[in-house]
C-alpha positions as CSV (number, residue, x, y, z in Angstrom):
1,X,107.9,122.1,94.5
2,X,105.3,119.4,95.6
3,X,107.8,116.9,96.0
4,X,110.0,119.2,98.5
5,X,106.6,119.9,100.2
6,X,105.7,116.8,100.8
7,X,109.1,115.8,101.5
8,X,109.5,118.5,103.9
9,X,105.9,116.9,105.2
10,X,107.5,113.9,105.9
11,X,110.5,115.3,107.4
12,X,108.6,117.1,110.3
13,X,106.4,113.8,111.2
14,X,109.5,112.2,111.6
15,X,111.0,114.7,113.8
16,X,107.9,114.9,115.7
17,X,108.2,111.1,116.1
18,X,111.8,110.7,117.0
19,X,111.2,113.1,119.5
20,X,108.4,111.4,121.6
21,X,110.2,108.5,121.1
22,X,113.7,109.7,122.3
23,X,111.8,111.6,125.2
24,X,110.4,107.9,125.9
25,X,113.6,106.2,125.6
26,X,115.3,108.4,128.1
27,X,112.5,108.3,130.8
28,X,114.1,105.8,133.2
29,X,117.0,108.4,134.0
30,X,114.9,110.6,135.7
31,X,111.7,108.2,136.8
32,X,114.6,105.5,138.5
33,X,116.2,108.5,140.1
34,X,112.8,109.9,141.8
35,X,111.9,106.2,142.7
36,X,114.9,105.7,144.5
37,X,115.2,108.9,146.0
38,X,112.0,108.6,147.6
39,X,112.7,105.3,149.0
40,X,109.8,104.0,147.0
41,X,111.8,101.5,145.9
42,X,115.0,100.0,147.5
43,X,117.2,99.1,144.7
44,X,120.9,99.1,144.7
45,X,123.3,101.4,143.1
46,X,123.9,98.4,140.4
47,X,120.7,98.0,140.0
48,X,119.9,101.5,139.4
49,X,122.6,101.2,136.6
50,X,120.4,98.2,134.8
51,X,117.3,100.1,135.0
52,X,118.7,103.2,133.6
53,X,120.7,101.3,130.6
54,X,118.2,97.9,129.8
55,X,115.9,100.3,127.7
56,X,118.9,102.1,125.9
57,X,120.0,98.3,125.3
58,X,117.3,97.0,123.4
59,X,117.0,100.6,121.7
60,X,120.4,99.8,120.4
61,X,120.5,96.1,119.3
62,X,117.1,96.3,118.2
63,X,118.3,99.2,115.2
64,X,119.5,96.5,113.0
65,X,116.7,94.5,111.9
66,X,114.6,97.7,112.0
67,X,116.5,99.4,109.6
68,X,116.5,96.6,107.5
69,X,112.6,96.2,108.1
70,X,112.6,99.7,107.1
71,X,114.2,99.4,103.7
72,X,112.5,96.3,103.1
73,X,109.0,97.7,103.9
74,X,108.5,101.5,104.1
75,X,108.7,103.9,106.6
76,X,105.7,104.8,107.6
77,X,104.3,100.9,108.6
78,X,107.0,100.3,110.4
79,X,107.1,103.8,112.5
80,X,103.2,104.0,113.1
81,X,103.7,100.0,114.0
82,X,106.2,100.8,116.7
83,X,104.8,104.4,118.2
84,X,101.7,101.9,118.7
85,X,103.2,99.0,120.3
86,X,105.7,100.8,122.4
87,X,103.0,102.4,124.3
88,X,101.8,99.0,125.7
89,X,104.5,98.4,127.9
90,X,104.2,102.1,129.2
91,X,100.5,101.6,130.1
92,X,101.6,98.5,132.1
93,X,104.5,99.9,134.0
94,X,102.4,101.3,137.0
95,X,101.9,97.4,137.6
96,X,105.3,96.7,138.1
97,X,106.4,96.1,141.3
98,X,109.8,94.7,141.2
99,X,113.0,94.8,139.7
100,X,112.5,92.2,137.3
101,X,109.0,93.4,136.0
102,X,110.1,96.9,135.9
103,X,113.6,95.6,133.9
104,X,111.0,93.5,131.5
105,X,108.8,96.5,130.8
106,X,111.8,99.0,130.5
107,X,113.5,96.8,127.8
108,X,109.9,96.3,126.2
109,X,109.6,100.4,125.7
110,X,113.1,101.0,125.4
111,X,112.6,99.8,121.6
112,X,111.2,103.5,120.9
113,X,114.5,104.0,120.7
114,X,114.8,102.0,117.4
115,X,113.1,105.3,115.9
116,X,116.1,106.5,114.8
117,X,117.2,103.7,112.7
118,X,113.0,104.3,110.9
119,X,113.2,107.8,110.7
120,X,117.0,107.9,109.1
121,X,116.1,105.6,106.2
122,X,112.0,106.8,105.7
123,X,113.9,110.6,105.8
124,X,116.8,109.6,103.6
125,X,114.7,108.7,100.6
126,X,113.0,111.9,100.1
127,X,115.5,114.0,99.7
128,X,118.4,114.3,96.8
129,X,121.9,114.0,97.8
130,X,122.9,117.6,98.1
131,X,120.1,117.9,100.9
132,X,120.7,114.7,103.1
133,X,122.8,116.5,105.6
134,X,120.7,119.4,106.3
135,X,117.3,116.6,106.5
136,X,119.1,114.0,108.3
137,X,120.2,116.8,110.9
138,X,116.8,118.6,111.0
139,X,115.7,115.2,111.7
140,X,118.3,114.3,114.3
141,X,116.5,117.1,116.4
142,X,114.6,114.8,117.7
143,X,117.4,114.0,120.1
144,X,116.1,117.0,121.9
145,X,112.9,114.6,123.3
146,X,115.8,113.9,126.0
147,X,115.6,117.6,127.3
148,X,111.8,117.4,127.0
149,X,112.2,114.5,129.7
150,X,115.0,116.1,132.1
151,X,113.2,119.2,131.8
152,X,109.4,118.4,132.2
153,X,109.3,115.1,133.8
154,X,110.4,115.9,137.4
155,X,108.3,118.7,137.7
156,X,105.2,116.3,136.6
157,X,106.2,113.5,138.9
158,X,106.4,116.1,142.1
159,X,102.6,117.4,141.3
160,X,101.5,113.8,140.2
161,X,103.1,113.0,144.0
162,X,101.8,115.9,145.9
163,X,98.5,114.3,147.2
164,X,99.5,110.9,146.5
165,X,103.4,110.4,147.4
166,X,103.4,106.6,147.2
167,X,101.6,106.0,143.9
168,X,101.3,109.5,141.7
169,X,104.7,108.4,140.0
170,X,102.3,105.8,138.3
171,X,100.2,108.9,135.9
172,X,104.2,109.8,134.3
173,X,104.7,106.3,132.1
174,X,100.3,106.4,131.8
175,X,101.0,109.7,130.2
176,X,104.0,109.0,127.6
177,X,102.1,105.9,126.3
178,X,99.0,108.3,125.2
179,X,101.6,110.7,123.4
180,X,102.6,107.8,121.8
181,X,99.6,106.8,120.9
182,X,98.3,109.7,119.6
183,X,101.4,110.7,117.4
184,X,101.1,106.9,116.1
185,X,97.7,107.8,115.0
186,X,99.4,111.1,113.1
187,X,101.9,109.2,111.4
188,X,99.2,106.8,109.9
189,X,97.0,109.5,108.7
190,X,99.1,112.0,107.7
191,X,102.2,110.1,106.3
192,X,103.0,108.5,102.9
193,X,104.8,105.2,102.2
194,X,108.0,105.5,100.2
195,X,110.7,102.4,100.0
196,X,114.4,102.9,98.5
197,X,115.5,101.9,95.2
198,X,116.1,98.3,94.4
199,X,114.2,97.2,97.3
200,X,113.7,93.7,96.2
201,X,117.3,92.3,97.9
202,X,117.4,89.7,100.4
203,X,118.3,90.2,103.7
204,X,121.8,88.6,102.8
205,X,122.5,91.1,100.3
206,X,121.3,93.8,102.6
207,X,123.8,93.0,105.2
208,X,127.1,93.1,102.7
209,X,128.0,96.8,103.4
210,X,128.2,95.7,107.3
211,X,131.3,94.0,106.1
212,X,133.1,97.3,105.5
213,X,135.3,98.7,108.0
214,X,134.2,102.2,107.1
215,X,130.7,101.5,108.6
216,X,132.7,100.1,111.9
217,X,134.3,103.5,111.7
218,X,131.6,105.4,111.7
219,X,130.3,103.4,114.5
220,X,133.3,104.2,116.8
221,X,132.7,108.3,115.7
222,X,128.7,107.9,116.9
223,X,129.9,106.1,120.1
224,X,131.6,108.7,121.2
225,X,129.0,111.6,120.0
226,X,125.6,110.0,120.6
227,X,126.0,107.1,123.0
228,X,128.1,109.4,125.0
229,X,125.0,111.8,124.7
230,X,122.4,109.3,125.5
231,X,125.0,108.3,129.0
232,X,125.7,111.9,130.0
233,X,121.7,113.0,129.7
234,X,121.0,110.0,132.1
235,X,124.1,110.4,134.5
236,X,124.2,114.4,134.6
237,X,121.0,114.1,137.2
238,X,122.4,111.9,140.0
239,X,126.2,113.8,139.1
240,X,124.8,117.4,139.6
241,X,122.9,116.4,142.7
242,X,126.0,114.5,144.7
243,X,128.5,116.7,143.6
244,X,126.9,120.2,143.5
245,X,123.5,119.1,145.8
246,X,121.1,120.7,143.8
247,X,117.7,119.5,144.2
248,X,115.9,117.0,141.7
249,X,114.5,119.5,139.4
250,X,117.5,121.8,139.4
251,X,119.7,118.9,138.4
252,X,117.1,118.4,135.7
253,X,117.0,121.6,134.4
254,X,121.3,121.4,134.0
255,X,120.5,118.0,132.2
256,X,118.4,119.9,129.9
257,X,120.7,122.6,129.2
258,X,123.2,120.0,128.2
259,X,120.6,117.8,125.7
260,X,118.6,120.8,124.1
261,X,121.1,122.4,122.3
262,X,122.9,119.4,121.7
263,X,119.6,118.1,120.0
264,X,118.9,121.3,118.1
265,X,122.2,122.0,116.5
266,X,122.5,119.0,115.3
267,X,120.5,120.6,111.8
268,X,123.3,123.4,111.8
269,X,125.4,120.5,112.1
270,X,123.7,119.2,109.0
271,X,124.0,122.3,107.0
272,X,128.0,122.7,108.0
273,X,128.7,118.7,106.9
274,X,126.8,119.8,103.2
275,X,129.1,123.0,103.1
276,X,132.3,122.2,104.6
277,X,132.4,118.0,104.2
278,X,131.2,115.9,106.8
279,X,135.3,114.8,107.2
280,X,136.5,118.3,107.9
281,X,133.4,118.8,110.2
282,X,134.4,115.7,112.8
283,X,138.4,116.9,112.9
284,X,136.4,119.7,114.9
285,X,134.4,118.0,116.7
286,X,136.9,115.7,117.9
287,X,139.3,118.2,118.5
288,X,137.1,119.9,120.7
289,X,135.7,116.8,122.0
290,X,140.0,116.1,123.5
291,X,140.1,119.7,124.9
292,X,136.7,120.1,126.8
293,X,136.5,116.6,127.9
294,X,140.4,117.3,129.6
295,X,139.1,120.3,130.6
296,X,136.5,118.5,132.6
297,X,138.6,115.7,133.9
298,X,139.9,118.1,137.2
299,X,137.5,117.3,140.2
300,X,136.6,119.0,143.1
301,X,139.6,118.6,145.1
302,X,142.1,119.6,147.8
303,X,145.5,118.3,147.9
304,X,148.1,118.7,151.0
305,X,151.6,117.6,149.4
306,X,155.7,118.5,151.2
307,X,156.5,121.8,149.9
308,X,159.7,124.2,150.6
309,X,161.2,124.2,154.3
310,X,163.6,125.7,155.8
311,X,167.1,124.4,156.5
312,X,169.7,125.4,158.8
313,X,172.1,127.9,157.1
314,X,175.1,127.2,159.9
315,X,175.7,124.5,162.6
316,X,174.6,125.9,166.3
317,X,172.4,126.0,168.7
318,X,168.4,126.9,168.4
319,X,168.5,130.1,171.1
320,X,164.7,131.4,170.3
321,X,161.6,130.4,168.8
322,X,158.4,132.4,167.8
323,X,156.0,132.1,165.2
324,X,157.5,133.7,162.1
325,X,161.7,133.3,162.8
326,X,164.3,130.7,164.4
327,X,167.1,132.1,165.9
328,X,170.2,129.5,165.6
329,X,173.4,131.4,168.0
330,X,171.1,135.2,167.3
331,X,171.2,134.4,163.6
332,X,167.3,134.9,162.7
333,X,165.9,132.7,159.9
334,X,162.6,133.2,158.7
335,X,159.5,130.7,159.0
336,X,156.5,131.3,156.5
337,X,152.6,130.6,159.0
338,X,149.9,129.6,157.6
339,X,147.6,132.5,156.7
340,X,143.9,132.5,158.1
341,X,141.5,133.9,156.0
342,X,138.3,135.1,157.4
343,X,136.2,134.4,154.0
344,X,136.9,131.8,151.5
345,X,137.6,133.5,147.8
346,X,136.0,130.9,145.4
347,X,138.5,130.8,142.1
348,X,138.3,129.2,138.6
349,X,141.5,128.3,138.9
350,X,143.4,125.8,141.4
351,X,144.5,127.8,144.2
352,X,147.8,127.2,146.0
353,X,149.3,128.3,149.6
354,X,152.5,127.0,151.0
355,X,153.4,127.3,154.6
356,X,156.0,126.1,157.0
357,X,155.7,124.2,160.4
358,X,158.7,124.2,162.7
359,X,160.4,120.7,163.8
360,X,163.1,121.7,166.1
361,X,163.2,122.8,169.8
362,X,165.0,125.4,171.7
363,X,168.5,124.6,172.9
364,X,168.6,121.8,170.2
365,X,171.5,121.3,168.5
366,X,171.6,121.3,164.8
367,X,173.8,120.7,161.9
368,X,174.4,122.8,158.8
369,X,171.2,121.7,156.2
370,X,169.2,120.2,159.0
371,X,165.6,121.0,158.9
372,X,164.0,123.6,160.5
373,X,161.0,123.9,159.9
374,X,159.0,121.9,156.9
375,X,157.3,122.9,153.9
376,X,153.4,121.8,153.1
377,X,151.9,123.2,149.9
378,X,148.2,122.9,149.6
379,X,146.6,123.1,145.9
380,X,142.6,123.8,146.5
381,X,140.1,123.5,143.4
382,X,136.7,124.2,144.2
383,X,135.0,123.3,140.4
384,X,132.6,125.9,140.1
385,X,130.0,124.9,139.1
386,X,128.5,127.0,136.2
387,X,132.1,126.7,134.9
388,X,131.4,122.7,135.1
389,X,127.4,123.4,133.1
390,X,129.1,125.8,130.7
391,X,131.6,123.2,129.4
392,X,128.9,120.4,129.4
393,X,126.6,122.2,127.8
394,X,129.6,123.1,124.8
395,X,130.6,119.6,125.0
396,X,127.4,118.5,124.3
397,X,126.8,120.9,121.2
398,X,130.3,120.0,120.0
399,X,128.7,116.1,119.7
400,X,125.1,117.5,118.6
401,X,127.0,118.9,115.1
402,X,129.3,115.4,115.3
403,X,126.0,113.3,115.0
404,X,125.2,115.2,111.9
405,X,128.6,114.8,110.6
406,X,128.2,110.9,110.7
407,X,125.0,110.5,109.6
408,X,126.2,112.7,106.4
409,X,128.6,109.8,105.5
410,X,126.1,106.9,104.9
411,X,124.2,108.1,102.3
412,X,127.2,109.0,100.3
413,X,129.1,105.9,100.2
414,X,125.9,103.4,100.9
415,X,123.0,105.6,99.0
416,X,120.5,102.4,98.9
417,X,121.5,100.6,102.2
418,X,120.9,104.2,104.5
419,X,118.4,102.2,106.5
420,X,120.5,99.3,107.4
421,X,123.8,101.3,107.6
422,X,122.0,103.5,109.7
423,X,120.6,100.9,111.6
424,X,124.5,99.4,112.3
425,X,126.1,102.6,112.9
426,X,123.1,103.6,115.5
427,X,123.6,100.4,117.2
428,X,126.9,100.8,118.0
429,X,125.8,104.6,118.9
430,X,123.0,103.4,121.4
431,X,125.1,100.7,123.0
432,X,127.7,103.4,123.8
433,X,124.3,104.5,125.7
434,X,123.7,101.4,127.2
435,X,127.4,100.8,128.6
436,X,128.5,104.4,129.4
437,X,126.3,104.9,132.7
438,X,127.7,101.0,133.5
439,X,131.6,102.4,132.7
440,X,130.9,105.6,134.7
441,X,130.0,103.6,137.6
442,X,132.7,101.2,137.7
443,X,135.2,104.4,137.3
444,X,133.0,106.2,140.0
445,X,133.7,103.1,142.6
446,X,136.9,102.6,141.9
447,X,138.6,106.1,141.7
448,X,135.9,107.6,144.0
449,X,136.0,110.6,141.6
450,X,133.0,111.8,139.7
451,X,134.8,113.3,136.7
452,X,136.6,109.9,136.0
453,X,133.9,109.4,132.9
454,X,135.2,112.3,131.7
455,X,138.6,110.8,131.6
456,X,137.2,108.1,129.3
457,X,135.6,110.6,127.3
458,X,139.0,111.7,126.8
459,X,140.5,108.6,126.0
460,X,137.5,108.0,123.5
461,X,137.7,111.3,121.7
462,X,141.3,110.5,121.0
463,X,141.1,107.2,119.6
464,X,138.5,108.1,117.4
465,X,140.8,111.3,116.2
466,X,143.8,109.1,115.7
467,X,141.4,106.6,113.9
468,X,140.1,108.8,111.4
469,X,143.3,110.8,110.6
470,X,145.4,107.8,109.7
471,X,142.6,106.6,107.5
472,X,142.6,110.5,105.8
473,X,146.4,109.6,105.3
474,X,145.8,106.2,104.1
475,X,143.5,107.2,101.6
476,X,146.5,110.5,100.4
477,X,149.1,107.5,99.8
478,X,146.9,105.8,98.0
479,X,144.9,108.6,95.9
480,X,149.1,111.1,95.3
481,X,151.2,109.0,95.7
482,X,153.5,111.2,94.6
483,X,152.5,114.3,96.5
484,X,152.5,112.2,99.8
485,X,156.2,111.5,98.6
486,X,157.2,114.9,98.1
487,X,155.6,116.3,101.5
488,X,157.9,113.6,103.7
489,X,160.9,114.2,101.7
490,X,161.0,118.0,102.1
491,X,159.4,117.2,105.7
């Protein structure tokens, strides 16, 4: 029971780590965004982009060696170590006052976001097998330190701005580096060191699983579910504020609603991958992953295309014209007008009206089948917003229980290489954070549509699905032969 206890110790530092360090990591998304917005600074839309993705960049490539430092050394030196020196560049950042020196810092704190890779293999260790989903997942709440920041950040930044508009952004980073600080000095009182197994390899022999396409594989899964997390809790601000205008703090509080659950299910997500299997868990996930994401591909839109006219029924002469009726020699054909609502009904749906618009003139002559009068449909989709906030926010649960499921896999099939596999798999993971606000603004230029991410999403979701199954299949030729045989001969 004192082993669980103190494992269970150790398992709540971490989380309380991860946490400040996630809510760190994220911080550009919503600090760039006010900066900008207030014309405190004049950066471009690309460079905006940088800003928000340099400190999800070296969060990402930095995961390797960390989680190799990690095995190598312990978790808690190299956790307290990092909470520690990541504050550094935080406490400097108030001096920045340019691109470059604010792209420096940012990729200097960004490496709180190598936590993950620490906290996976220091949480791994203390736990037996039959309990590594549930822990890891517990421990992947941390991901909720992105909510803390979309939720409590841009209410700080308007009072730290309220008698000082030009420099009270400065007290937000001043603030996150004495969290950090103080939790660093938590984690060096309060942990205990603990190394894996056979922790005497060399860095070559650490780095044999990465030649397995499994860990690639899992790589691909955790692109989609977390570095499409890490993208959409950074790009949900500027995309609920020019598409739906809410104000800064509005569009923060959606964000939020999108990463806190996401974070906090991710333990249920945990408990379902030790129940169910991890494998079974992400055909869900995925699946649901294709049908929101689709679901979210429609934009705001209104489209005016040729519909049904009207065409002469008989050669003659048009004799009268009014609104609603042509009358060719006193035969009367009817004309659909458009209708004129007083009050716009909102729908869920796409809405569609088709009217008529007449071409001819009286005392024209016309032939059998000539047209009359032409056709335009109009499909109108307003893209309601709560509909929009309801499907992110079950989206984003969907891919908090996915980055359970993935993490569930490693210490099964690599038991005494969690830290480095870990390490890989959340590189791969954070660099889908790095490049997804980059891809979604590319998409955003060229289509002009905001929901074009989600289009990639799509495309994503399914690869990833397609991936996995015909390994599944690979593996049932392999494993029953025979069986596999049987099933596509009486297919």
């Amino acid at each position: 029971m004192s082993n669980l206890s103190q494992s269970h110790k150790i398992l709540f530092l971490n989380t309380l780590a991860f946490s400040v360090c996630f809510a760190c990591w994220t911080l550009n998304g919503v600090l760039v965004t006010f900066l900008v917005d207030k014309g405190i600074f004049n950066w471009s839309v690309v460079e905006v982009g940088w800003l928000l993705g340099i400190p999800i960049l070296s969060g990402a490539i930095f995961r390797l060696p960390i989680g190799i430092l990690t095995d190598k050394y312990g978790g808690k030196i190299i956790f307290s170590t990092l909470l520690v020196l990541c504050s550094i560049p935080l406490f400097l950042l108030p001096l920045a006052n340019s691109f470059w020196s604010f792209a420096v810092l940012s990729f200097l704190f960004g490496l709180v976001g190598t936590s993950f890779a620490v906290g996976i293999g220091y949480t791994s260790v203390w736990y037996p097998q039959n309990w590594q989903g549930r822990a890891l997942g517990i421990f992947g709440m941390g991901n909720a330190g992105a909510a803390i920041t979309t939720f409590v950040a841009p209410t700080l930044l308007n009072n730290f701005s309220k008698n000082d508009p030009i420099n009270g952004w400065k007290m937000l980073p001043i603030t996150y580096a004495v969290v950090l600080v103080i939790i660093g000095v938590i984690f060096i009182v309060f942990a205990k060191n603990k190394k894996p197994l056979g922790d005497s390899k060399n860095i070559k022999t650490l780095l044999i699983p990465l030649k397995s396409v499994r860990v690639w594989r899992f790589g691909a899964y955790y692109f989609l579910v977390f570095g499409c997390f890490v993208a959409y809790s950074q790009w949900l601000l500027p995309n609920f504020m020019n598409v739906y205008q809410t104000s800064l703090v509005m569009g923060g509080m959606f964000a939020t609603m999108f990463s806190l659950p996401s974070g906090i299910i991710r333990a249920f997500g945990g408990y379902l991958s030790d129940k169910f299997g991890a494998r079974k868990v992400m055909y869900w996930v995925l699946g649901s992953s294709i049908v929101i994401s689709f679901l979210l591909m429609f934009p705001k839109m209104e489209i005016l295309t040729a519909g049904p006219g009207v065409l002469a029924a008989k050669s003659g002469v048009v004799t009268e014209i009014s609104a609603v009726e042509i009358k060719i020699d006193g035969k009367v054909q009817n004309v659909n007008t458009k209708e004129v609502s007083e009050k716009e009904v909102k729908s869920i749906l796409p809405v569609k009206k088709s009217w008529q618009e007449i071409v001819v003139q009286q005392n024209q002559e016309v032939k059998k089948k000539e047209l009359l009068a032409k056709g335009i449909t109009q499909i109108k989709f307003e893209a309601n917003m709560w509909v929009y906030l309801v499907l992110v926010i079950l989206i984003g649960i969907s891919w908090g229980i996915g980055k359970a499921a993935v993490f569930k896999h490693i210490p099964e099939y690599f038991p005494n290489e969690v830290g480095v596999v870990g390490g890989m798999v959340g590189l791969i993971g954070g660099l889908g954070g790095f490049v997804g606000p980059i891809i979604f603004g590319y998409l955003l230029n060229s289509t002009g549509l905001w929901t074009s991410s989600w289009i990639f999403i799509f495309v994503i979701s399914i690869l990833c699905l397609l991936w996995m199954h015909r390994t599944i299949i690979k593996i049932l030729r392999i494993k029953s032969p025979t069986f596999t045989k049987d099933i596509e001969h009486n297919h």
